[in-house]
N, C-alpha and C positions, 0 to 999 in steps of 0.2 A: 421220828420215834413216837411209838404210838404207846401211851403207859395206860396201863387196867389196873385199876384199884380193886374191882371186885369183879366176880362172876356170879349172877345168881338162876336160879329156874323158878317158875312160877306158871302152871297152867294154864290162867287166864294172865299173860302181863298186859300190866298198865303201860300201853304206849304213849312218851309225852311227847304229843302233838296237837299243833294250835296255829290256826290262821298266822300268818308272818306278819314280825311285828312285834313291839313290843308294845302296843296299844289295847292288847287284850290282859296285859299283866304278867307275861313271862317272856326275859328276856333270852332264854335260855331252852329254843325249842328244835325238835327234828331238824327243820330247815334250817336256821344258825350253827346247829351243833355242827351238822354233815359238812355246811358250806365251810366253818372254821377249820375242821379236821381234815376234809379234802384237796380243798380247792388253795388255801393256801400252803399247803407242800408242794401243789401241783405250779402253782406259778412261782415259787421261790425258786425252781429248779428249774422252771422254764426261761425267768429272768438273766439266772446265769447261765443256761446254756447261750444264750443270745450275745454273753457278754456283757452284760448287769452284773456288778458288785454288790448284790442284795444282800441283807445278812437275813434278814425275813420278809415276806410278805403274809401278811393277814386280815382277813375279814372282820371288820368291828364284827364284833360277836352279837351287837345288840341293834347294827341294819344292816347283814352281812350282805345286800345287794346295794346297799348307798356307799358305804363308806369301805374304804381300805385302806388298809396301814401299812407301808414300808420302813423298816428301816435300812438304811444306806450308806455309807459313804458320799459325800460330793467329792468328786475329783478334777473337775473342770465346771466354769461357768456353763450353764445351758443346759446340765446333765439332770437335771431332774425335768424340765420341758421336754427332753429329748425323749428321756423314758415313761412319761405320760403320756407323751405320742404314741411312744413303739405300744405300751399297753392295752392303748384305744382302740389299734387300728390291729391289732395280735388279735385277741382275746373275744373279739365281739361285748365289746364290755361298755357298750355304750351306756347300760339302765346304771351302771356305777357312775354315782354325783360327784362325788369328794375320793380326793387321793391323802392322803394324812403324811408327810414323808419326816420323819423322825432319823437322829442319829443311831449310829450303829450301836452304842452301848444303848441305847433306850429296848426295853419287852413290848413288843409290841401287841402282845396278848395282855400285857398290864394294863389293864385300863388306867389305873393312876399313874404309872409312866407317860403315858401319852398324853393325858390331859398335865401333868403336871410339865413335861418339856410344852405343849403346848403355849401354856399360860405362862412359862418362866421365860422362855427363848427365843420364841417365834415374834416377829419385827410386825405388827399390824401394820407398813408399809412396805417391808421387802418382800414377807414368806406369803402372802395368799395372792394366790393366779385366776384366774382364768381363761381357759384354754377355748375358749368358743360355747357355742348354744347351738345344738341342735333341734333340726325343726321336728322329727318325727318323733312319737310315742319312745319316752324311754324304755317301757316296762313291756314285754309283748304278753298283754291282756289279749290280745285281739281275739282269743278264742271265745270271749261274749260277742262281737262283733255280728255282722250281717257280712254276708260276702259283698254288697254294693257297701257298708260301712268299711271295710277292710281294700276293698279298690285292688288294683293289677300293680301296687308299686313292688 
């Protein structure tokens, strides 16, 4: 559900667009907006078509290519390994660092939801994984590259 609070017109409009990132001072730009608005409808429904009990998926708003936020259900041991697997290896979603997986009453677009089950719930010995390290380039920059920089892999 997509909700519009306004509509306006403006002959020259102000498009708010800015290098990604929130290291130039807006957390809140073209690429965040779209990647929030898109991409997490697109895999909440891709999840459950798979057979994922997802209640949402979503892109932190503020590194929507690092970080993502599910929340879920756990229904059996392994189920959240199992679905970081299925998402890695689905999605081409290598350049995403961090999975966030929160309970299904948690908003996941709340940023205080999620920081606060974060900090109140999660075991600094049982809830943080990880799943491997890859060797290649997360991010595909390669388009400054040289084609001898960029190689035949």
């Amino acid at each position: 559900v997509l909700e519009v609070e306004a509509v306006t017109h403006r002959e020259q409009p102000l498009i708010p667009f800015c290098v990604e990132g929130s290291g130039v001072g807006y957390s809140q730009n073209t690429s965040s907006t779209t990647e929030v608005a898109c991409v997490g409808p697109d895999a909440t429904l891709g999840l459950r078509a798979a057979g994922y009990d997802v209640e949402r998926c979503v892109p932190w708003r503020f590194t929507p290519r690092t970080v993502y936020v599910f929340s879920t259900d756990v229904p059996r041991p392994g189920y959240l390994h199992e679905l970081a697997n299925f998402i890695f290896t689905t999605w081409g979603m290598l350049h995403v660092d961090f999975f966030v997986f929160v309970d299904p009453d948690v908003d996941p677009l709340s940023t205080r939801e999620v920081l606060e089950a974060l900090a109140l719930y999660a075991d600094p010995e049982e809830d943080f994984h990880q799943f491997g390290a890859e060797a290649m380039p997360k991010v595909p920059l390669n388009i400054y590259q040289t084609p001898e920089e960029k190689g035949d892999a």
